[in-house]
Each structure stands twice: as structure tokens, then as C-alpha cells.
C-alpha positions as CSV (number, residue, x, y, z in Angstrom):
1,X,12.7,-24.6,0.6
2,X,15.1,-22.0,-0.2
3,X,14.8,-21.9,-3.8
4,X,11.2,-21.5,-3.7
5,X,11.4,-18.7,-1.6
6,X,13.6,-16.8,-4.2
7,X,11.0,-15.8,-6.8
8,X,8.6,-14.7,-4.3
9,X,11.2,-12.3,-2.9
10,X,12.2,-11.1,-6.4
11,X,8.5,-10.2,-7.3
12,X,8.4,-8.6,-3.9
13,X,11.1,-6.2,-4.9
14,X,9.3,-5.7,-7.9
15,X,6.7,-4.6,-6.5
16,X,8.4,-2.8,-4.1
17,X,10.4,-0.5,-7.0
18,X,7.2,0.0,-8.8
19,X,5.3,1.8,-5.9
20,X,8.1,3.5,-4.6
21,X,8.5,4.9,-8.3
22,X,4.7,5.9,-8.8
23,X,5.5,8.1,-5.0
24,X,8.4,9.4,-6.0
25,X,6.8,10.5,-9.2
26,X,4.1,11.6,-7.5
27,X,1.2,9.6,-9.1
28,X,0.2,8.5,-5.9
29,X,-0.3,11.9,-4.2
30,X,-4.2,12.0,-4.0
31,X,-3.6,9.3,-1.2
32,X,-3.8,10.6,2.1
33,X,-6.0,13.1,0.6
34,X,-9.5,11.1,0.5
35,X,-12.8,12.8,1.8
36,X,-12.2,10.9,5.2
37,X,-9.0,11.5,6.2
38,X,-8.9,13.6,9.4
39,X,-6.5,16.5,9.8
40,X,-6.6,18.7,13.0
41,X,-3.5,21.8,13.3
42,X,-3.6,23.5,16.5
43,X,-0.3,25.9,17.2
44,X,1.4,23.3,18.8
45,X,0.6,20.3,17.1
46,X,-0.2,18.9,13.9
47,X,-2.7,15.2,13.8
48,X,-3.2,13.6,10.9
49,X,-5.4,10.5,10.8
50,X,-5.5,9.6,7.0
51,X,-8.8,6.5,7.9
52,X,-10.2,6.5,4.4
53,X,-6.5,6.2,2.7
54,X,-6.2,3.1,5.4
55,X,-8.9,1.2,4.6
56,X,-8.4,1.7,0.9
57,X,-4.9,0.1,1.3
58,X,-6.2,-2.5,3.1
59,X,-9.0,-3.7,1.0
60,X,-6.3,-3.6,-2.1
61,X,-3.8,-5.5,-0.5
62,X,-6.5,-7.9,1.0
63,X,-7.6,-8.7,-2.5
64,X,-3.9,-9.2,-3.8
65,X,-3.3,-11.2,-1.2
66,X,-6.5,-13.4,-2.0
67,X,-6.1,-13.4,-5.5
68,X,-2.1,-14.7,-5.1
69,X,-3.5,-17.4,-2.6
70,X,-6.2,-18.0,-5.2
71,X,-3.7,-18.9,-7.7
72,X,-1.0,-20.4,-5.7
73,X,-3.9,-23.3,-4.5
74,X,-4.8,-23.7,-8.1
């Protein structure tokens, strides 16, 4: 069971390094900056709600995650 676990954490880290590469780049800056995202600043405090960046994460990884099951039944 081991061994089969070893290439999905490999292509986990992959993936991993690639996103934090495109932040640290700053491809991936426009997120948290969607028509949707709620910011309120007052003096004392500072809310961010970032609801549109949320659900677009979700629905990506959602369809990853089907897709990989997809082909992992096949």
C-alpha cells in the first residue's frame, strides 16, 4: 500500500511547487481580486471576505478532483 501511495505524493508536490511558483511570481495576483470579493476598512479593522475567489477555487479543484477519480476508475 505504501508504494502506491508514493507517486501520488510526488505529483502532489508537484503541484504544490508549481502554484507556489506562479504566487510567488505573481501570476496569480488577480485572485482575491474578483468582482465579488468583499472588502470593508474601518480605522480599527480591516475584513476581507474574498467569496468569488472561493468559489472559483472550489469549482477548479472540484473538477481536478473528478477528472483524477475519472481516470483512476478507468
Amino acid at each position: 500500500m505504501v508504494k502506491e501511495l508514493g507517486p501520488w505524493l510526488v505529483g502532489g508536490g508537484i503541484v504544490l511547487l508549481i502554484v507556489g511558483l506562479l504566487a510567488w511570481s505573481g501570476a496569480l495576483s488577480w485572485l482575491g481580486n474578483l468582482p465579488g470579493d468583499i472588502r470593508i476598512t474601518t480605522e480599527n479593522a480591516r475584513i476581507y471576505i474574498p467569496i468569488t475567489s472561493m468559489l472559483l477555487i472550489s469549482l477548479v479543484l472540484n473538477v481536478l478532483i473528478w477528472l483524477l477519480l475519472w481516470l483512476v476508475r478507468r
